[in-house]
KEKOL-875307 format. One record per residue (C-alpha): residue in one letter; z, y, x. Coordinates in nm, 3 decimals, padded with zeros to 5 digits. Example, Ala and Ser with C-alpha at 12.3 -4.5 7.8 and 13.67 -1.06 7.14 Angstrom:
<rs>
{'A' {00.780 -00.450 01.230}}
{'S' {00.714 -00.106 01.367}}
</rs>
This chain:
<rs>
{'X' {00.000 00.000 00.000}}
{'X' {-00.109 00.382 00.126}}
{'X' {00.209 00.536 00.266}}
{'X' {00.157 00.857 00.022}}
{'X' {00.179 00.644 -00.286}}
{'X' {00.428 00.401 -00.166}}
{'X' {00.628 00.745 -00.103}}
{'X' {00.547 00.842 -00.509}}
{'X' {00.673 00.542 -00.596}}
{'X' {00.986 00.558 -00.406}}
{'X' {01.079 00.928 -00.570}}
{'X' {01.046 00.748 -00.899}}
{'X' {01.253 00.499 -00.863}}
{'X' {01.522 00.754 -00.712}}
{'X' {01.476 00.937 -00.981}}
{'X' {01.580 00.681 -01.222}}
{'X' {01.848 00.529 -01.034}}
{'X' {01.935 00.708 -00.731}}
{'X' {01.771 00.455 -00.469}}
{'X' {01.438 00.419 -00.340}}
{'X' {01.383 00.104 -00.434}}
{'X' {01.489 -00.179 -00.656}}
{'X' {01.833 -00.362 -00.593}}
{'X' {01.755 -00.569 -00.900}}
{'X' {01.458 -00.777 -01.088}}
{'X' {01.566 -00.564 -01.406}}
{'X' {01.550 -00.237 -01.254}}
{'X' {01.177 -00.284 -01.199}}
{'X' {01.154 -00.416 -01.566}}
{'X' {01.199 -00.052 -01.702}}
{'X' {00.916 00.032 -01.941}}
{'X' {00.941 00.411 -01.844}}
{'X' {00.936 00.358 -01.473}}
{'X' {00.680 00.073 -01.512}}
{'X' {00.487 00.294 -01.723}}
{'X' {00.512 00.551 -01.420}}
{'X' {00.402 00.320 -01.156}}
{'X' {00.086 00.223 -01.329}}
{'X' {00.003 00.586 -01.385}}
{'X' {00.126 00.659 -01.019}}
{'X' {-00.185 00.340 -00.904}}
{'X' {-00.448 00.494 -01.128}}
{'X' {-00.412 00.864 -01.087}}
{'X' {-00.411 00.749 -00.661}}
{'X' {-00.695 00.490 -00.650}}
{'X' {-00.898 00.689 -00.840}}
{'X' {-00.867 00.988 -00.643}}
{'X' {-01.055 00.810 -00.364}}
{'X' {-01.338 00.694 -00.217}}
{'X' {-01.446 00.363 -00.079}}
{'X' {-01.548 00.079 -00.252}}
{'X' {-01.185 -00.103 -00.261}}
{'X' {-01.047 00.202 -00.386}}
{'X' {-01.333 00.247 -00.661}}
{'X' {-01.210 -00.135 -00.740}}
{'X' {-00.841 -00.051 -00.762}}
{'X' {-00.906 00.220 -00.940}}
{'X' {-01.104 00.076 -01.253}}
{'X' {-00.838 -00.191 -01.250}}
{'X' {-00.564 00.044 -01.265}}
{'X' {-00.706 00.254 -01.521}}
{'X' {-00.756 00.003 -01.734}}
{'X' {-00.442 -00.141 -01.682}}
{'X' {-00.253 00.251 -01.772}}
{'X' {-00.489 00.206 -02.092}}
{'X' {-00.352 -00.101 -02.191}}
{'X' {00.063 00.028 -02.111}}
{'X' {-00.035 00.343 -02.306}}
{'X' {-00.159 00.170 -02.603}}
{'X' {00.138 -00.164 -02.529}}
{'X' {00.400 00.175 -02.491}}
{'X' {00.310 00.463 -02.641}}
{'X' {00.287 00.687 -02.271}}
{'X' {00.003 00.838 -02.299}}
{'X' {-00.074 01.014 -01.932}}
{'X' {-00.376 00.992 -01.848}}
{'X' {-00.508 00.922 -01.454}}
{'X' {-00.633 01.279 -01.448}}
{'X' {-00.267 01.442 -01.491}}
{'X' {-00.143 01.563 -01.173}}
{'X' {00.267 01.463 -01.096}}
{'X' {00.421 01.573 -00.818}}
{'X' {00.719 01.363 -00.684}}
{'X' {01.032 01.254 -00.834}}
{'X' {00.885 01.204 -01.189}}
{'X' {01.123 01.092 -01.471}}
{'X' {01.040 00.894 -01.823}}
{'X' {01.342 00.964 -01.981}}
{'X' {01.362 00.722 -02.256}}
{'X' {01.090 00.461 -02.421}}
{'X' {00.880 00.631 -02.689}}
{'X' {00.570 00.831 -02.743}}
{'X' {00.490 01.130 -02.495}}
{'X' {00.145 01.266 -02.455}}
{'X' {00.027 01.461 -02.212}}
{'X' {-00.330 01.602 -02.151}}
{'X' {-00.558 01.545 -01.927}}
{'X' {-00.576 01.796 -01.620}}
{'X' {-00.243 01.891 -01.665}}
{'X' {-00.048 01.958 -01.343}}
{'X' {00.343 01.881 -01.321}}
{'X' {00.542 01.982 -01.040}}
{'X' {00.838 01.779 -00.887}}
{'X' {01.129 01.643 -00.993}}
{'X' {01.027 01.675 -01.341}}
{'X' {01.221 01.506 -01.713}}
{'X' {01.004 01.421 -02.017}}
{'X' {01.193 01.309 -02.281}}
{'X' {01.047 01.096 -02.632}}
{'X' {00.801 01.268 -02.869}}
{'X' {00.739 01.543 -02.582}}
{'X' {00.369 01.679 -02.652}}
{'X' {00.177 01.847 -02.377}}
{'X' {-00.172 01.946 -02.510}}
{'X' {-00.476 02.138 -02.453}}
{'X' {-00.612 02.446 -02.659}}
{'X' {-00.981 02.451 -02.723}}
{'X' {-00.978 02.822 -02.889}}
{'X' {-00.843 03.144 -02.844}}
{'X' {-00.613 03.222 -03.060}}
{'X' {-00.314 03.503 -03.143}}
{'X' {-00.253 03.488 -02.755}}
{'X' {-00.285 03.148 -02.649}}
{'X' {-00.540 03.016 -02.368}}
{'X' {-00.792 02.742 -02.386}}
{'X' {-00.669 02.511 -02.170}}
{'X' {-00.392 02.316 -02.048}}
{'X' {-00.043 02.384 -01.884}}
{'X' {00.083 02.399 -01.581}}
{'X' {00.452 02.302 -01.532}}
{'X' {00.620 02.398 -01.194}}
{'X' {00.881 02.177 -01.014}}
{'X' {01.268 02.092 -01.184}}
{'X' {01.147 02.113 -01.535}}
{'X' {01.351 01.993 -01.832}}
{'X' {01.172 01.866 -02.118}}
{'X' {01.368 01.832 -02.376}}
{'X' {01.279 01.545 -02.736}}
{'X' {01.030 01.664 -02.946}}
{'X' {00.920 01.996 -02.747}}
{'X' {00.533 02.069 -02.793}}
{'X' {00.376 02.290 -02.507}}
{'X' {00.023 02.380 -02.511}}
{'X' {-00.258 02.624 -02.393}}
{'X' {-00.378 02.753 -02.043}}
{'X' {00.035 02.860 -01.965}}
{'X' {00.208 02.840 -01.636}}
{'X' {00.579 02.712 -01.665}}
{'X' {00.765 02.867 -01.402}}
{'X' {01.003 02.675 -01.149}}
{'X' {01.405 02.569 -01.292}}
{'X' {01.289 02.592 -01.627}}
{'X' {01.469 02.408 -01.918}}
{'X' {01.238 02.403 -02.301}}
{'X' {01.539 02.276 -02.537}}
{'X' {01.444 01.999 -02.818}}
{'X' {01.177 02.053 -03.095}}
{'X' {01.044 02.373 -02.899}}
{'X' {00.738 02.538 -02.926}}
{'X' {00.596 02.638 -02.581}}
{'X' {00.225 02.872 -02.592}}
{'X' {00.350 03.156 -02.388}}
{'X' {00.427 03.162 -01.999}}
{'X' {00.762 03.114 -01.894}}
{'X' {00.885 03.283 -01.597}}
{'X' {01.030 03.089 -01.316}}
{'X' {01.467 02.999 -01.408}}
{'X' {01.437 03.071 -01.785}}
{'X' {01.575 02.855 -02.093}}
{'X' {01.325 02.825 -02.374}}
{'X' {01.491 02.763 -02.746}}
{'X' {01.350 02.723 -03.112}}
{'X' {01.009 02.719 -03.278}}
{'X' {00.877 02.989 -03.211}}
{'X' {01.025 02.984 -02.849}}
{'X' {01.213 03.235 -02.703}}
{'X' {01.332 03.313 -02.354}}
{'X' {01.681 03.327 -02.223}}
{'X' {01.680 03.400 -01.855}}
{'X' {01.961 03.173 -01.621}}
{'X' {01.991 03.107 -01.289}}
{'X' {02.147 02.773 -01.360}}
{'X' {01.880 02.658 -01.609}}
{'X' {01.844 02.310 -01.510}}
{'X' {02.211 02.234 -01.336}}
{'X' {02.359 01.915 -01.462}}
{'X' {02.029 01.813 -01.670}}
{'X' {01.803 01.779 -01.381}}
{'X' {02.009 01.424 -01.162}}
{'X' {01.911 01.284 -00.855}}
{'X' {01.632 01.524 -00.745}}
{'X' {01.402 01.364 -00.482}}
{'X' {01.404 01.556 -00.184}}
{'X' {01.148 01.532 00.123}}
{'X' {01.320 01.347 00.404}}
</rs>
């Protein structure tokens, strides 16, 4: 295995259980982090050329197809995850393709992260951009071309079509900002950190 994905893989599983790698059978048996790892092989083979890689890759994808439908995860290869990537709990999340998600990053269930094809009453065609130690919390939809900023936290059932600035809490449909420092302490465990 490449050492750059074998690293992704590693801030994944520290992310779910604060060591690099599995201690137990089980521990590789979770759905979320499985989920992950398949996501983590597609998004990577894909990405490059050669004709092993080309193999891997269709392989892979269709292998993420089939855990999305088996699952409900629906991230596509195309998404962009930086490090440290957390699947909070089984259930549906769907995420768009071309997003980009920074490090050390929580999705919870029924989290929606779409795509805008029209503008409309402010909001860009397009898809977010989510910066590194972001919160997501159940049921939050975020969509459009918006950049979420770094240390960000968007509560439950929020509505996200706006940019949010960089250490901000985001609340209620419609959202609203509340600017904190400490957005993300105590919700955002086990960050990975480069070594």
């Amino acid at each position: 295995m490449n050492i750059e994905l074998k690293e992704q893989i590693k801030s994944d599983f520290y992310r779910h259980y604060a060591e690099a790698k599995p201690q137990r059978f089980w521990q590789i048996r979770n759905v979320a982090l499985y989920c992950t790892i398949i996501y983590r092989k597609a998004h990577f083979y894909s990405s490059r050329s050669g004709i092993v890689n080309r193999i891997l890759g269709v392989y892979y994808r269709y292998k993420l197809n089939v855990v999305s439908r088996k699952y409900l995860f629906q991230i596509p290869y195309l998404v962009t995850i930086g490090k440290g990537f957390n699947l909070v709990h089984f259930g549906r999340v769907i995420v768009a393709p071309s997003v980009k998600i920074g490090h050390n990053c929580n999705l919870f269930t029924g989290v929606t992260i779409g795509s805008t094809a029209r503008y409309t009453g402010g909001v860009k065609m397009g898809v977010p951009t989510i910066g590194n130690d972001v919160w997501i919390g159940p049921n939050a939809v975020i969509v459009g071309k918006i950049n979420i900023g770094d240390n960000v936290l968007i509560a439950a059932n929020s509505y996200v079509n706006f940019d949010v600035p960089s250490n901000s809490i985001v609340i209620g449909n419609p959202g609203r900002i509340i600017p904190s420092a400490k957005a993300t302490e105590g919700y955002i465990c086990q960050k990975w950190i480069e070594e």
